[in-house]
C-alpha positions in Angstrom: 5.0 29.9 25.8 5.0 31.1 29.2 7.6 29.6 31.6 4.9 28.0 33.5 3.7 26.4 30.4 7.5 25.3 30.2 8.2 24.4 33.5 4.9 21.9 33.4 5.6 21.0 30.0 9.0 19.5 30.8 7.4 17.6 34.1 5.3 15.8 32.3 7.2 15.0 29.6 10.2 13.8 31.3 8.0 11.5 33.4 6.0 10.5 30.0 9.6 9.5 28.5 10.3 7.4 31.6 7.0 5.7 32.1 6.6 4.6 28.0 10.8 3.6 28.3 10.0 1.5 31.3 6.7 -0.1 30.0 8.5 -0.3 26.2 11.4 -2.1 27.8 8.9 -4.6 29.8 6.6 -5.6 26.9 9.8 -5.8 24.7 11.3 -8.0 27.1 8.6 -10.5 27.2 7.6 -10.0 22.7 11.7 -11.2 22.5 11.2 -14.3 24.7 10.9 -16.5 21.8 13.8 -14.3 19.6 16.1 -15.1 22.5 15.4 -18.9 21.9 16.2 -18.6 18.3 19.7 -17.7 18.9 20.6 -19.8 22.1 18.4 -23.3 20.5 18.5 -22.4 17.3 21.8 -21.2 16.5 20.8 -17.8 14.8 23.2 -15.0 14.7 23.2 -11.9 17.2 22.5 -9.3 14.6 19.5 -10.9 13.4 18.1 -11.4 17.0 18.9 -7.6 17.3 17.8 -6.6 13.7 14.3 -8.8 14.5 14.0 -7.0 18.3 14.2 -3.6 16.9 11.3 -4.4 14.6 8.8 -5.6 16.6 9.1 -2.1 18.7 6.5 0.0 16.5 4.2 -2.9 17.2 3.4 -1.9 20.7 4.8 1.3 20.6 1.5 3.2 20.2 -0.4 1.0 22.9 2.7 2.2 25.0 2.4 6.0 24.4 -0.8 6.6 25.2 -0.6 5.3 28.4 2.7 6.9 29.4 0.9 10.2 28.6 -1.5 9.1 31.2 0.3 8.6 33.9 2.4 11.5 33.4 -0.4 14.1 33.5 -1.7 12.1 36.5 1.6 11.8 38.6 2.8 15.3 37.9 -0.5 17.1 38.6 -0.5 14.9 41.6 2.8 16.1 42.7 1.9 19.5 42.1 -1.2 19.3 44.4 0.9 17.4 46.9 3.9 20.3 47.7 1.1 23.0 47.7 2.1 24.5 44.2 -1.0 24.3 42.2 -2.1 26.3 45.5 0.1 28.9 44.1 -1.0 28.5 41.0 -4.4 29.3 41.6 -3.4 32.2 43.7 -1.8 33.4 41.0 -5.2 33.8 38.9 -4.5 30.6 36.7 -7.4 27.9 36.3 -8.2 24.8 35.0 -7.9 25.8 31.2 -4.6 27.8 31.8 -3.2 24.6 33.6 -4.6 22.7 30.2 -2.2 24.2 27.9 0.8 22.7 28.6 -1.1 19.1 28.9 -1.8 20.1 25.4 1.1 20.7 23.7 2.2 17.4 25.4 -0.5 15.6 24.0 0.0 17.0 20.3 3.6 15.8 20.7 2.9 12.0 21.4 0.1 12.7 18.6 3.0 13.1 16.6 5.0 10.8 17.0 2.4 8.0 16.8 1.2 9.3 13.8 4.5 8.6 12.1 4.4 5.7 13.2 0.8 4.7 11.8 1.7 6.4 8.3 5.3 5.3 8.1 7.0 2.9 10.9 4.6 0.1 11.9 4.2 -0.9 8.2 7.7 -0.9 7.0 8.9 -2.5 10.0 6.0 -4.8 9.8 6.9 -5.5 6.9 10.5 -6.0 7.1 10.0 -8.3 9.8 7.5 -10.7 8.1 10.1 -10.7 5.3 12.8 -11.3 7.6 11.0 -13.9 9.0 9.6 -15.8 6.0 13.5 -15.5 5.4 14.6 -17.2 8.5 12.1 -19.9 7.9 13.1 -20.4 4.2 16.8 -20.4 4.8 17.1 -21.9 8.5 14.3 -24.7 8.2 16.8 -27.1 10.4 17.3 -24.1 13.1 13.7 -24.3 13.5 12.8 -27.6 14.3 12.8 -29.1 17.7 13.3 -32.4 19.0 9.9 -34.3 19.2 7.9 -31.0 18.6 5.6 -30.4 15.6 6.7 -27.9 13.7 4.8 -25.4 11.2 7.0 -24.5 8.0 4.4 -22.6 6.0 0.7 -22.7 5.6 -0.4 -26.1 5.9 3.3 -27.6 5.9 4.3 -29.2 8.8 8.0 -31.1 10.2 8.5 -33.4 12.9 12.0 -34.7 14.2 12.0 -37.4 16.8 15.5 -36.6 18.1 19.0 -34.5 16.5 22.3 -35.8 16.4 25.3 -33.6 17.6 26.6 -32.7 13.8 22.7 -31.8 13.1 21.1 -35.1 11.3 18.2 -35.7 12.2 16.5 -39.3 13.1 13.2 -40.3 12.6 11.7 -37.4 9.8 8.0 -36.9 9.4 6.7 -33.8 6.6 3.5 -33.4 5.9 2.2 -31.5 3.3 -1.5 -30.5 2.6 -1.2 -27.4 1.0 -3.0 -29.7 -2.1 -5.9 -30.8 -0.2 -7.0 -33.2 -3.2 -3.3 -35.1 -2.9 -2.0 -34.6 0.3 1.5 -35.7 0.6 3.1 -37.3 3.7 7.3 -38.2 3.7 9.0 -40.5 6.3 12.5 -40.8 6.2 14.8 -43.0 8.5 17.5 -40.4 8.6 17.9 -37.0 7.4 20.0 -33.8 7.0 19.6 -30.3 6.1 21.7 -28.3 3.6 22.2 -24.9 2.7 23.2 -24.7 -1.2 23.6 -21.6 -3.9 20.0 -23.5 -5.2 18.2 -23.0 -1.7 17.7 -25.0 0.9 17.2 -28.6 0.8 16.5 -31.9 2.7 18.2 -34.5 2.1 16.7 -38.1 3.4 17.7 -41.7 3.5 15.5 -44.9 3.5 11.8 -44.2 3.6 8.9 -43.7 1.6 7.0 -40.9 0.5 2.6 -41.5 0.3 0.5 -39.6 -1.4 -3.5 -40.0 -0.9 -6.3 -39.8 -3.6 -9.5 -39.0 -1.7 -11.2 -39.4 -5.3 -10.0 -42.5 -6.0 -9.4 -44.2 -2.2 -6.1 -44.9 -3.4 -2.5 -44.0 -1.4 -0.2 -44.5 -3.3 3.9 -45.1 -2.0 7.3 -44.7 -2.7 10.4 -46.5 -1.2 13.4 -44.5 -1.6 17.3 -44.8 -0.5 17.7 -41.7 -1.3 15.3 -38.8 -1.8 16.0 -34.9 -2.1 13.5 -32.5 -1.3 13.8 -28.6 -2.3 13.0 -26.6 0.1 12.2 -23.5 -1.9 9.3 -25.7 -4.1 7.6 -25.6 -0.4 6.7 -21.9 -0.4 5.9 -19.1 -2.3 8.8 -16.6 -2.7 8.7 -13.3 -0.2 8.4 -11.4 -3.5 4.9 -12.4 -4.3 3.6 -13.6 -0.8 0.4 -11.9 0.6 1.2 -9.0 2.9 -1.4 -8.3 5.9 -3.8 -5.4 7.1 -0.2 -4.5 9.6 2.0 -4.4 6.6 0.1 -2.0 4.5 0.7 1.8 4.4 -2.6 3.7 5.6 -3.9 4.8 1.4 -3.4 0.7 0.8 -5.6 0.7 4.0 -8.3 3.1 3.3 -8.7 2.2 -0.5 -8.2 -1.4 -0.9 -7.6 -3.3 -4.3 -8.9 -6.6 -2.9 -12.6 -7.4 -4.3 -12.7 -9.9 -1.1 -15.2 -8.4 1.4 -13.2 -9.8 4.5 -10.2 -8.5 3.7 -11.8 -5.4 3.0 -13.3 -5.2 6.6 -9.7 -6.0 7.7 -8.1 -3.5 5.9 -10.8 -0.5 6.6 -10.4 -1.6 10.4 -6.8 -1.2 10.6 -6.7 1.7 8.9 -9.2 3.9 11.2 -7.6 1.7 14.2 -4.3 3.9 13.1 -5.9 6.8 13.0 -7.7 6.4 16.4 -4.9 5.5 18.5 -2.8 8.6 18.2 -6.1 10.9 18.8 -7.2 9.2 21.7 -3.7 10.3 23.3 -5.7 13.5 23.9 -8.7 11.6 25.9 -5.9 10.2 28.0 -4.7 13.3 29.1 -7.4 14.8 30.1 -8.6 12.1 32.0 -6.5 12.9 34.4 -6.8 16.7 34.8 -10.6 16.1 35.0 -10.6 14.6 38.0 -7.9 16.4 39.6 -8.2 20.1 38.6 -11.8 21.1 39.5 -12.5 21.6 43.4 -10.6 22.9 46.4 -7.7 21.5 47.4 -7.7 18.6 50.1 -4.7 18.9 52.7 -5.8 15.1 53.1 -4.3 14.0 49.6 -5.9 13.6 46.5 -6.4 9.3 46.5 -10.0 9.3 45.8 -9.5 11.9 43.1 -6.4 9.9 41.5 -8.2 6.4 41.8 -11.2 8.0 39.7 -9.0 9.4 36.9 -7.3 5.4 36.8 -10.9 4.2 37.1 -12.2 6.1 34.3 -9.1 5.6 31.9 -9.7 1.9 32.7 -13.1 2.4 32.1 -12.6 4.9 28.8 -10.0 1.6 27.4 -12.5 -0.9 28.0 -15.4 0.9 26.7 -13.4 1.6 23.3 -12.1 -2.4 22.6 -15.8 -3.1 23.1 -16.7 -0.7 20.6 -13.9 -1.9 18.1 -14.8 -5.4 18.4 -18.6 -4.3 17.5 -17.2 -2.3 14.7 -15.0 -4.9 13.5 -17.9 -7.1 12.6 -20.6 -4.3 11.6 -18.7 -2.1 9.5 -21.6 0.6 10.0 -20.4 1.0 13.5 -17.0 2.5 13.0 -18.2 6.4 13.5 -19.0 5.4 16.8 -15.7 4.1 17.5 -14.6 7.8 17.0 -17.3 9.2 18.8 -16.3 6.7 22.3 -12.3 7.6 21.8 -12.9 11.5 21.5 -15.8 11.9 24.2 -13.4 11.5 27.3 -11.3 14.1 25.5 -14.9 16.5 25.4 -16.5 16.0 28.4 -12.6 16.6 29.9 -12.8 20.2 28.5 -16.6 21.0 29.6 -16.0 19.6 33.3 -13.0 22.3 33.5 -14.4 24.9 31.9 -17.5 24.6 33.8 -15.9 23.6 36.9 -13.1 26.2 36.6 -15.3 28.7 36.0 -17.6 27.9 39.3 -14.6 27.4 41.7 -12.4 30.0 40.2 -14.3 32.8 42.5 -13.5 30.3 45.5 -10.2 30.6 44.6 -7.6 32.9 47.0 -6.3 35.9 45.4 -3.5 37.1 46.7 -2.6 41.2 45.8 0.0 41.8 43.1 2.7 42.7 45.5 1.6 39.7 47.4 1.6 37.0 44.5 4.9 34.8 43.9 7.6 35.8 41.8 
């Protein structure tokens, strides 16, 4: 590696590490909105805020990354056209393709990284944090419910509260419970509290009735209570068998599912070639850039137009490949295109600068050898 290739390298990389920190710690901010509320509302510890925050980073991570390489490659090039030292450059007998390399080995880097991610750290921490969260909801039922807000449990299981007394009773207690649909269940209860036992949690209401409907039949049936107990843990499955998601699966679960269901399939195929898409289109985005701002002489007006075309395209290169995934996401026949649409940016980015390189590289100044910098 030439000291070019390094002092390039570590431009765009250090502006790569600040643009995907600054975007990471934006989207971050705004995904742990709703954490926050779990620990000032909710009364949830500080580790588990942290240990939940931390988990949902892989999850936009590699939307992140991509876009970080972009505008890295596109600021620093810029910057290099703007002081006059790609002028040097070129006078020094180095085009387009040269210039490439270190682009390159910058791109094979974040290709790295987000492919550990896709084989390793998105599903694990998906993972954990569905766990974690089934946890929170199986534990810390009463943390969860608001005042005079409908609140969803579990599939098909839903709490309401009309208000919460300061040592955390609850007046006014609606569950409803359709997870039979043949004998849906609805409880009221006057009063209620929740407790944490070495059983599981469990809800413990006073003076209401509990009415259960028989569609079959027309009959509700209903029972007046003093006193009625409700385990919490008979409401959901355990964490040990529940059904894990397309996000939660490593990428051989992915590419050869055990499911005979045809949707899930679909899902699971999707994801899988979605995680192998999105670290190679890192290369697309970073060529984009040098594309439009390699080839041609060099403006002493600036290089707006040129910079506005590279955004324009990426924008356009983005749009172009959610279109394609949506397509593909409902005719499974379509997926090799989705390949074909994230990898042609990266193609026609190497034919424009070889070609173009080649044509402008006799335009180019040469300076003599005793002449030439450094």
């Amino acid at each position: 590696m030439t000291a070019l290739t390094r002092y390039i390298l570590r431009q765009c990389f250090g502006v790569m590490i600040f643009v995907t920190a600054a975007l990471s710690a934006a989207v971050w901010l705004a995904q742990s909105l709703p954490l926050i509320d779990l620990i000032v509302n909710r009364g949830l510890s500080l580790d588990i805020f942290l240990y939940l925050a931390m988990l949902i980073l892989p999850r936009f991570l590699d939307i992140v990354l991509p876009i970080g390489v972009f505008i890295a490659v596109l600021l620093t090039f810029n910057r290099l056209a703007t002081e006059s030292e790609l002028v040097v450059m070129r006078a020094a007998g180095l085009g387009p393709l040269s210039l490439t390399r270190p682009v390159l080995i910058l791109a094979a880097i974040a290709f790295s990284i987000l492919m550990s991610f896709s084989l390793y750290a998105l599903p694990v921490s998906s993972r954990a944090f569905k766990d974690l969260q089934f946890e929170i909801r199986h534990r810390f039922v009463s943390s969860l419910i608001q005042e005079g807000t409908f609140t969803t449990i579990s599939d098909k299981l839903t709490l309401y509260v009309r208000s919460r007394e300061p040592n955390g009773d609850v007046v006014g207690l609606l569950i409803n419970d359709s997870r039979d649909p043949q004998k849906p269940v609805t409880i009221l209860a006057q009063r209620a509290a929740f407790v944490d036992t070495s059983a599981g949690a469990r809800i413990i209401m006073l003076k209401g009735n509990r009415q259960q409907f028989d569609p079959q039949n027309r009959r509700l049936s209903v029972l007046t209570f003093d006193r009625y107990t409700l385990d919490l843990g008979s409401l959901q499955d355990a964490p040990v068998v529940r059904f894990r998601g397309a996000e939660e699966r490593f990428l051989g679960e992915l590419m050869f599912p055990s499911t005979h269901d045809p949707v899930i399939r679909r899902s699971f195929i999707m994801e899988a070639h979605q995680r192998l898409l999105i670290p190679l289109s890192v290369f697309s985005f970073a060529l984009v850039p040098l594309a439009c701002l390699l080839p041609g002489e060099f403006s002493r007006r600036g290089q707006s137009k040129r910079v506005m075309l590279a955004v324009a395209a990426a924008f356009l290169f983005q749009t172009a490949s959610l279109g394609v995934n949506d397509f593909a996401a409902r005719f499974g026949q379509a997926i090799p295109l989705m390949y074909v649409v994230d990898l042609f940016p990266f193609a026609v980015g190497l034919m424009i600068l070889r070609y173009r390189g080649i044509r402008f590289g006799r335009r180019w100044p040469a300076y003599p050898a005793t002449a030439r910098p450094g």
